[in-house]
N, CA, C and O atoms as a GROMACS GRO file, in nm:
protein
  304
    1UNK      N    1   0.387  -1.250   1.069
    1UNK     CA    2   0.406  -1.236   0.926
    1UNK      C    3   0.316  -1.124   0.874
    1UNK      O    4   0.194  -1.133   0.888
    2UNK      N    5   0.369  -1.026   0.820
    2UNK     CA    6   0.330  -0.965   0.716
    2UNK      C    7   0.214  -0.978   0.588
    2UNK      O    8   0.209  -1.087   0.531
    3UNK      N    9   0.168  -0.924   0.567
    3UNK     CA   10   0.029  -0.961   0.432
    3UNK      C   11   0.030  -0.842   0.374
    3UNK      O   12   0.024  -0.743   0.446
    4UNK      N   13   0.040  -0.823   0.176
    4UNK     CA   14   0.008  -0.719   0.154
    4UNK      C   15  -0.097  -0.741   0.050
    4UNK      O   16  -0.048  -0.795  -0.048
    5UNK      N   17  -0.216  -0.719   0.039
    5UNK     CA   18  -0.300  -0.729  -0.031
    5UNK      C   19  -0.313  -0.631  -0.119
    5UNK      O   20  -0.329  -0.518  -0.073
    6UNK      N   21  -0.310  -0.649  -0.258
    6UNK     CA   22  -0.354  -0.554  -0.357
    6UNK      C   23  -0.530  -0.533  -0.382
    6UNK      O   24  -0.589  -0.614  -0.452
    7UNK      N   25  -0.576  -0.458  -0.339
    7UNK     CA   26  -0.734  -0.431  -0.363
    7UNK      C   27  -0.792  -0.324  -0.492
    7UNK      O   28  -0.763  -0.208  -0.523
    8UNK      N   29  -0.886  -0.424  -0.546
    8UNK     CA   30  -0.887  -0.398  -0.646
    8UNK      C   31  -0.949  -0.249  -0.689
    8UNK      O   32  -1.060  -0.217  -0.647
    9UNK      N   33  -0.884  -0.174  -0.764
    9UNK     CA   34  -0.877  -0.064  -0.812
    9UNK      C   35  -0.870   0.051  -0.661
    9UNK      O   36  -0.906   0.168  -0.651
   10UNK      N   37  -0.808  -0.043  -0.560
   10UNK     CA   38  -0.795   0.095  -0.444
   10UNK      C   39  -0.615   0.104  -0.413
   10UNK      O   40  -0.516   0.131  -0.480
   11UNK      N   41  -0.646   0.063  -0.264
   11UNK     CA   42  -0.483   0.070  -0.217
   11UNK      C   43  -0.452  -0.062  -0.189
   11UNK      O   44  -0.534  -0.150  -0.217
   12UNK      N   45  -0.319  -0.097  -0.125
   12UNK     CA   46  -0.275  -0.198  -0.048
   12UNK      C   47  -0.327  -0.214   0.078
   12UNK      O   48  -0.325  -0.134   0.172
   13UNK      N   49  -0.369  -0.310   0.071
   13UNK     CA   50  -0.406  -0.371   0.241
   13UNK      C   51  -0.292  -0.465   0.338
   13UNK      O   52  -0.244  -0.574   0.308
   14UNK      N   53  -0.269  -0.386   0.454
   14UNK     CA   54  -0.106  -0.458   0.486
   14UNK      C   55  -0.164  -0.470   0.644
   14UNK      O   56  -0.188  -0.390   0.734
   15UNK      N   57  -0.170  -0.594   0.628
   15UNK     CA   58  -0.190  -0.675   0.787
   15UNK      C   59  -0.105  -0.740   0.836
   15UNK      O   60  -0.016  -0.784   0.764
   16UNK      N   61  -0.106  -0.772   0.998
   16UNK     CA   62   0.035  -0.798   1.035
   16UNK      C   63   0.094  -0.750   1.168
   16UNK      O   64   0.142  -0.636   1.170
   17UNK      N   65   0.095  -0.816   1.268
   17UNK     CA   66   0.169  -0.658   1.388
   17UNK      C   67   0.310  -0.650   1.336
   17UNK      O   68   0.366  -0.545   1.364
   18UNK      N   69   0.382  -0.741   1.265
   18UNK     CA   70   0.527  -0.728   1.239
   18UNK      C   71   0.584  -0.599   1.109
   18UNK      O   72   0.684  -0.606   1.037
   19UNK      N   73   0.501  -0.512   1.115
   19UNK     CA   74   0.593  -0.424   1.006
   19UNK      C   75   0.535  -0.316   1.028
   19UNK      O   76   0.422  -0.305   1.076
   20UNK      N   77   0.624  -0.205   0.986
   20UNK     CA   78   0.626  -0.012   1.018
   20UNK      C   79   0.660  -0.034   0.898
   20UNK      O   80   0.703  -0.120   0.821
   21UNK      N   81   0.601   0.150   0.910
   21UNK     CA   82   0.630   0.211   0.782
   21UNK      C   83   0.707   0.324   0.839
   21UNK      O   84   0.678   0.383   0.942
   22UNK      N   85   0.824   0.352   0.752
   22UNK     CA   86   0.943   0.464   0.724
   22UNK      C   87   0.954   0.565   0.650
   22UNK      O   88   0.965   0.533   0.532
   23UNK      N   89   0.956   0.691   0.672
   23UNK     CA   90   0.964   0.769   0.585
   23UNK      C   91   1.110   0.782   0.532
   23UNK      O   92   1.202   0.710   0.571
   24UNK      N   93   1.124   0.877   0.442
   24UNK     CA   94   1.320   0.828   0.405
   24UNK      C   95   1.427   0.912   0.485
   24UNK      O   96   1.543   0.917   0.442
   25UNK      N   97   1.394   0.973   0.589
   25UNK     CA   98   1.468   1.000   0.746
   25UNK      C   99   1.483   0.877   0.830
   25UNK      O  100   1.570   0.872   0.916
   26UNK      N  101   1.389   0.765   0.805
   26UNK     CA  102   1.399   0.702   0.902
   26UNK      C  103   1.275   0.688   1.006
   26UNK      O  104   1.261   0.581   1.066
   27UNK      N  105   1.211   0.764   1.020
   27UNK     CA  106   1.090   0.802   1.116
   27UNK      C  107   1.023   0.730   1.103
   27UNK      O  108   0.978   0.708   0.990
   28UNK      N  109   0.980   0.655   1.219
   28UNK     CA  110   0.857   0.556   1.195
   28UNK      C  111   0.675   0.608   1.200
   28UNK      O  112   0.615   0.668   1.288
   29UNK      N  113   0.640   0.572   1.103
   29UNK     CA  114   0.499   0.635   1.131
   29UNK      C  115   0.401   0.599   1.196
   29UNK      O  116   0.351   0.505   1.134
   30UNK      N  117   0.320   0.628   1.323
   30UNK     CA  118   0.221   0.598   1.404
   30UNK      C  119   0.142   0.524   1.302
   30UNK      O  120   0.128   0.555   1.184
   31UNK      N  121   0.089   0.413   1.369
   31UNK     CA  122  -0.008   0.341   1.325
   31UNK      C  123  -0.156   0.312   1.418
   31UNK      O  124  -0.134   0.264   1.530
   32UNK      N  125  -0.226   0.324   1.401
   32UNK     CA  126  -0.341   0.355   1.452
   32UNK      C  127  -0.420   0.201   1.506
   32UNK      O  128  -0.483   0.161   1.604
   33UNK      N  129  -0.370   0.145   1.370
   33UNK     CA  130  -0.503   0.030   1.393
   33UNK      C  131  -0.424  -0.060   1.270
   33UNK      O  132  -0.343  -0.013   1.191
   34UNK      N  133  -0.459  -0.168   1.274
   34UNK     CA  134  -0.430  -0.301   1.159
   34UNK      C  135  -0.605  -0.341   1.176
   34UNK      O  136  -0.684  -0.351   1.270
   35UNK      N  137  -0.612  -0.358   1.025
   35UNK     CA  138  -0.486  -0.355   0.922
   35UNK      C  139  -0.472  -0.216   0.863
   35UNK      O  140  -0.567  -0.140   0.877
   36UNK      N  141  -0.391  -0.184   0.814
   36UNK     CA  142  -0.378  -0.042   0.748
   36UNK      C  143  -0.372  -0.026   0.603
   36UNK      O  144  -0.336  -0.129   0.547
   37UNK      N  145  -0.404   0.097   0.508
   37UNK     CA  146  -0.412   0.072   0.372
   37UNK      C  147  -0.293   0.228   0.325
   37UNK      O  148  -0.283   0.333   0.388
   38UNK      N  149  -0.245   0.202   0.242
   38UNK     CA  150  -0.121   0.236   0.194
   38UNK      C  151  -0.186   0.303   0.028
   38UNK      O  152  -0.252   0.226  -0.043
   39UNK      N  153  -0.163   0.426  -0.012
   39UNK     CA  154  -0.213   0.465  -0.160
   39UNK      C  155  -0.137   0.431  -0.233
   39UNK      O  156  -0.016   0.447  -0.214
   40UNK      N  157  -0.190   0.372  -0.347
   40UNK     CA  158  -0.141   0.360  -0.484
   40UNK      C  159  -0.192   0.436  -0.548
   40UNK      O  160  -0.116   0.465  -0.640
   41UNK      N  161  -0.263   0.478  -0.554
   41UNK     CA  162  -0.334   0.556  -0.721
   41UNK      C  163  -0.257   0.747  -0.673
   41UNK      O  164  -0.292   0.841  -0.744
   42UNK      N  165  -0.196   0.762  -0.598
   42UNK     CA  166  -0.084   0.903  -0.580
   42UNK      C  167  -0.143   1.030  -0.566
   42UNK      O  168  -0.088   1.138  -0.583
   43UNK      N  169  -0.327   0.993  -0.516
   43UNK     CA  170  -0.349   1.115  -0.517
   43UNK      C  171  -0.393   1.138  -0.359
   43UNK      O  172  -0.401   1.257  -0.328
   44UNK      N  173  -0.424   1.038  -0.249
   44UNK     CA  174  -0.397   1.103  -0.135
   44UNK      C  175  -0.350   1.197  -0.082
   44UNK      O  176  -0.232   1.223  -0.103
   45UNK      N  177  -0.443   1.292   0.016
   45UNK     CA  178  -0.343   1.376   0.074
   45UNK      C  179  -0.294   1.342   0.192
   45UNK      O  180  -0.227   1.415   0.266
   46UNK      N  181  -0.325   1.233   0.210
   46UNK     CA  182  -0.238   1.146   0.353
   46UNK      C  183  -0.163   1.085   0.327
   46UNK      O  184  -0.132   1.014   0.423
   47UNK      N  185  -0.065   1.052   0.180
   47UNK     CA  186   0.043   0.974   0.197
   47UNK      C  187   0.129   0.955   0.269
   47UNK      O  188   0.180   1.049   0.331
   48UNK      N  189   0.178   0.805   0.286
   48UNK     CA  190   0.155   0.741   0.258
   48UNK      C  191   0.006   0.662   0.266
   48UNK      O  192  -0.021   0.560   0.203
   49UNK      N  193  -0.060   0.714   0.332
   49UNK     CA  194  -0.169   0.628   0.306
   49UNK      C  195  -0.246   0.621   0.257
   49UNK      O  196  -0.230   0.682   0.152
   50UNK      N  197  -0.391   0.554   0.265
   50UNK     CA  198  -0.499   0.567   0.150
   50UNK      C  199  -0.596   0.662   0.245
   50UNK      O  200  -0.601   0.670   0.368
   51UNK      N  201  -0.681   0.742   0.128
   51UNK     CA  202  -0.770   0.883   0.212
   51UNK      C  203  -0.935   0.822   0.123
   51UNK      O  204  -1.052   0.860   0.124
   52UNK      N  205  -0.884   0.746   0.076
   52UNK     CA  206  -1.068   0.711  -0.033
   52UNK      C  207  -1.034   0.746  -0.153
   52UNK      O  208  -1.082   0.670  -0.238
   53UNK      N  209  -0.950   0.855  -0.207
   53UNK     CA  210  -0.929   0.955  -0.302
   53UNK      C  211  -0.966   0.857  -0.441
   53UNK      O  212  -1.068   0.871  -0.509
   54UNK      N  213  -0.886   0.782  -0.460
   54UNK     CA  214  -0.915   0.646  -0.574
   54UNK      C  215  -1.052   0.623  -0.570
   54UNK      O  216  -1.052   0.536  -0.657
   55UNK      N  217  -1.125   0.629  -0.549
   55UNK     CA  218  -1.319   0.593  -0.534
   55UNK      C  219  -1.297   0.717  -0.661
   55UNK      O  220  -1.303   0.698  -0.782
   56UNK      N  221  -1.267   0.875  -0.573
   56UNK     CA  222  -1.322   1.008  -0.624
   56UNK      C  223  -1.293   1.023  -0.720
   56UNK      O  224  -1.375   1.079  -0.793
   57UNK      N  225  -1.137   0.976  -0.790
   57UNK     CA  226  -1.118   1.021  -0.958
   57UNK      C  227  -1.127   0.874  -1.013
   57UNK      O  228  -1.071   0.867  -1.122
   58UNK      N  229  -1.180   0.755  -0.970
   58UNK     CA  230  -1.181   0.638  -1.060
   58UNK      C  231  -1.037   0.596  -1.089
   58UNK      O  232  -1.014   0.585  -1.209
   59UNK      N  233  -0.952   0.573  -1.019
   59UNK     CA  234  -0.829   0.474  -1.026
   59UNK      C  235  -0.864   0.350  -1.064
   59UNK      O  236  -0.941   0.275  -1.003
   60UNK      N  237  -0.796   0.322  -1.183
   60UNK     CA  238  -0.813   0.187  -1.248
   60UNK      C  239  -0.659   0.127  -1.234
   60UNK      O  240  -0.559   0.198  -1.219
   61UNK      N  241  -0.659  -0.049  -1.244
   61UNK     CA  242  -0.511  -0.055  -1.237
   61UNK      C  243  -0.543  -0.202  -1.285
   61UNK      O  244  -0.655  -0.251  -1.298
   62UNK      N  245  -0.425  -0.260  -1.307
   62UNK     CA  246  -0.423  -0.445  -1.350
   62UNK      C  247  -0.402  -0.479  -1.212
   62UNK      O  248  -0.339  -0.385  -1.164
   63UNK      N  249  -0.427  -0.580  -1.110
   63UNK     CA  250  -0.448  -0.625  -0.965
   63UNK      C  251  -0.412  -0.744  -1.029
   63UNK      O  252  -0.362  -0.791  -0.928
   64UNK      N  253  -0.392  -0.845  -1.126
   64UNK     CA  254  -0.331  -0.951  -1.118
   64UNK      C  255  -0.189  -1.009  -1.138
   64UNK      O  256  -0.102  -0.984  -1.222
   65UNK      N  257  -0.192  -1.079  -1.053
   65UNK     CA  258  -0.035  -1.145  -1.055
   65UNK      C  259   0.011  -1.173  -1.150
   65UNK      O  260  -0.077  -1.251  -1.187
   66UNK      N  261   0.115  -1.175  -1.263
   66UNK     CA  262   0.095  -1.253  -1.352
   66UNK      C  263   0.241  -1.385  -1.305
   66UNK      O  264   0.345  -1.382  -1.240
   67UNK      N  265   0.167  -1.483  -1.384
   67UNK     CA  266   0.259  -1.604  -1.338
   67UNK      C  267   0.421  -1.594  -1.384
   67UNK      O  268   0.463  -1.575  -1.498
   68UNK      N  269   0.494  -1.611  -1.270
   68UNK     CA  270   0.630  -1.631  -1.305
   68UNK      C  271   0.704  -1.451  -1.307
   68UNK      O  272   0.822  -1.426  -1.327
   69UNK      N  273   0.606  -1.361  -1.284
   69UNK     CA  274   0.622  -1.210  -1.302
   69UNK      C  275   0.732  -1.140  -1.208
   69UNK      O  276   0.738  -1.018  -1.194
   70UNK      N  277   0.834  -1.249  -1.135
   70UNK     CA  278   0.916  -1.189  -1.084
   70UNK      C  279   0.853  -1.243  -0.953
   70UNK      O  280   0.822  -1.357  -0.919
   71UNK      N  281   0.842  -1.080  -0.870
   71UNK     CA  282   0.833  -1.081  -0.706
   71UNK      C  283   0.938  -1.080  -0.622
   71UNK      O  284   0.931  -1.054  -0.502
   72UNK      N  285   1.047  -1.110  -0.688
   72UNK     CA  286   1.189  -1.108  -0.607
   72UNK      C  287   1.206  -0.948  -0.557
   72UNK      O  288   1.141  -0.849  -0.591
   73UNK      N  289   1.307  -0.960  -0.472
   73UNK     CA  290   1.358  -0.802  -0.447
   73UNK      C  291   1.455  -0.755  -0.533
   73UNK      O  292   1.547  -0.813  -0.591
   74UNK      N  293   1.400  -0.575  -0.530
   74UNK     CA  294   1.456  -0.522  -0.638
   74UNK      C  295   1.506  -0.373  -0.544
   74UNK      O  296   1.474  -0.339  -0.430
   75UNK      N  297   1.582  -0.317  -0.628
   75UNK     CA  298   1.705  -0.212  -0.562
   75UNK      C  299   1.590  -0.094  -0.603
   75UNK      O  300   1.527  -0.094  -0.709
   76UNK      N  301   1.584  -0.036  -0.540
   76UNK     CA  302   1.490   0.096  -0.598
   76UNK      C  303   1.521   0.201  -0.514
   76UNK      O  304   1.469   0.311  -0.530
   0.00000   0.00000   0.00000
């Protein structure tokens, strides 16, 4: 099973041997090590992943769930 942890004011933390990441060719991306961290705050220059960058310009974000807030899958 899969785990994706939202950490607060950084990236996702995604533990797990069961899941790759895809670029939109299809290509699976080498993974080095679990658990691995994934950027949210869009300023990495390793996307998809996290580089620290969020520390350097102060990425702030809401990290809580809110109750009943969905979570289902969505078409994107």
């Amino acid at each position: 099973m899969a785990t994706i942890k939202v950490l607060q004011n950084g990236p996702y933390q995604v533990e797990g041997d069961d899941v790759s990441v895809v670029d939109t060719s299809g290509e699976q991306y080498a993974l080095a090590k679990r658990p691995f961290y994934l950027c949210r705050c869009g300023a990495s220059k390793n996307k998809p992943f996290c580089d620290g960058t969020h520390a350097k310009i102060g990425f702030k974000a809401a990290e809580t769930a809110l109750p009943g807030g969905g979570g289902g899958p969505s078409k994107g």
